[in-house]
ZAFI-820257 format. One line per 2 residues: number of its first residue (from 1); their letters; for each residue x, y, z of C-alpha. Coordinates in steps of 0.001 Angstrom, whole numbers, plus 524288, in hexadecimal, padded with zeros to 5 digits. Example, Ala and Ser with C-alpha at 12.3 -4.5 7.8 and 13.67 -1.06 7.14 Angstrom:
1 = as = 8300C 7EE6C 81E78  83566 7FBDC 81BE4 $
end
This chain:
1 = xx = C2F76 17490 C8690  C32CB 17316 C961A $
3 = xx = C2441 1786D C985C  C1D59 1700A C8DA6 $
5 = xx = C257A 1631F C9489  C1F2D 16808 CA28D $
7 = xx = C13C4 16BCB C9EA5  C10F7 15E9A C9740 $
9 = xx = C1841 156CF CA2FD  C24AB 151B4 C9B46 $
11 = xx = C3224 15169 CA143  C3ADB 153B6 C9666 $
13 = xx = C3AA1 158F5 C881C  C432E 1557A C7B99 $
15 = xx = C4382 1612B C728E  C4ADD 16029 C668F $
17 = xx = C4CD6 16F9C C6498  C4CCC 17B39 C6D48 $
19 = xx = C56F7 18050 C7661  C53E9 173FA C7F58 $
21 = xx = C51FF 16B71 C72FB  C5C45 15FEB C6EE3 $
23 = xx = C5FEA 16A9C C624A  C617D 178B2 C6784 $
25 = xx = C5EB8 18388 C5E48  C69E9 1844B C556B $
27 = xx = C6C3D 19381 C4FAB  C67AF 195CA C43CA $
29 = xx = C5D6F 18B1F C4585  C4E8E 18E23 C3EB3 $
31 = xx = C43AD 18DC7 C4822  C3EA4 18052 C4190 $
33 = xx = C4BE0 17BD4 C494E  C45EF 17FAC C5567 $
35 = xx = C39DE 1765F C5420  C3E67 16841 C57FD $
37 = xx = C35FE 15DA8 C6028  C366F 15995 C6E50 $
39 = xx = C3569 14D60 C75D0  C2D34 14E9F C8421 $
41 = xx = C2CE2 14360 C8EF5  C2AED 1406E C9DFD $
43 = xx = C3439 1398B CA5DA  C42A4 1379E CA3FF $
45 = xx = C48ED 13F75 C9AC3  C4F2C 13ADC C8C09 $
47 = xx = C59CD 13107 C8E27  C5CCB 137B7 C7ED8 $
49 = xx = C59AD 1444C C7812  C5D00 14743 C6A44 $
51 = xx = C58F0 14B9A C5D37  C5B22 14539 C5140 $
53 = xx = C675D 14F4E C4BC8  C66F3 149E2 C3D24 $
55 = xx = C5A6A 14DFD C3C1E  C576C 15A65 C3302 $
57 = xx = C4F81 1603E C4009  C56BE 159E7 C4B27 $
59 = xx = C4F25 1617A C5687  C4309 15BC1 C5056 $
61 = xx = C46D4 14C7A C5275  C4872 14AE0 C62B4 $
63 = xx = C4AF8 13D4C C671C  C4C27 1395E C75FA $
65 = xx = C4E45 12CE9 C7FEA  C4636 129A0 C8A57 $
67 = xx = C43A0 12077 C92D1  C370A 118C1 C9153 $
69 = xx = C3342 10CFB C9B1E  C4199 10B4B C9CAE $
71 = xx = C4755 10B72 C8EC5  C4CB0 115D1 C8547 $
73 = xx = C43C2 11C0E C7AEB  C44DB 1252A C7233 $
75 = xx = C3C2E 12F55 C6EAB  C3B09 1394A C651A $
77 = xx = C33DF 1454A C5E3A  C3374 149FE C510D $
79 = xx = C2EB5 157B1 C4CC7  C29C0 155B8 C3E90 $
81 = xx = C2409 164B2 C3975  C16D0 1628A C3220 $
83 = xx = C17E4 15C6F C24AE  C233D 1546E C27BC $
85 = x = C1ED3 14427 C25B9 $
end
């Protein structure tokens, strides 16, 4: 994920699962657990990082702060797997 952010010229990354991700792998876990969503940006990093924990799929709900033109806002990305409305 470090290349993809330098190669496409963002600073930081969110990532929900993954060794580096907000959930590590847990043992036991399925490889569907292993699939989450990311948030990428430029400039300062996340005042905030999270993940919504109620959710059946936590890693797959990433929420994060940042600053826009002065003021919080928060931001987030949703993995939805085909055929889900």
């Amino acid at each position: 994920m470090d290349r993809l952010c330098g190669e496409a010229g963002f600073d930081w990354v969110v990532m929900g699962a993954g060794p580096s991700g907000l959930r590590p792998p847990a043992p036991g876990d399925r490889t569907v657990r292993q699939r989450g969503s990311a948030i990428l940006g430029r400039g300062a990093e996340p005042r905030q990082r999270s993940i919504l924990e109620d959710a059946p799929l936590p890693e797959r709900a990433v929420l994060a702060v940042v600053d826009a033109g002065g003021r919080p806002v928060t931001v987030a990305s949703y993995h939805a797997p085909p055929g889900v409305n």
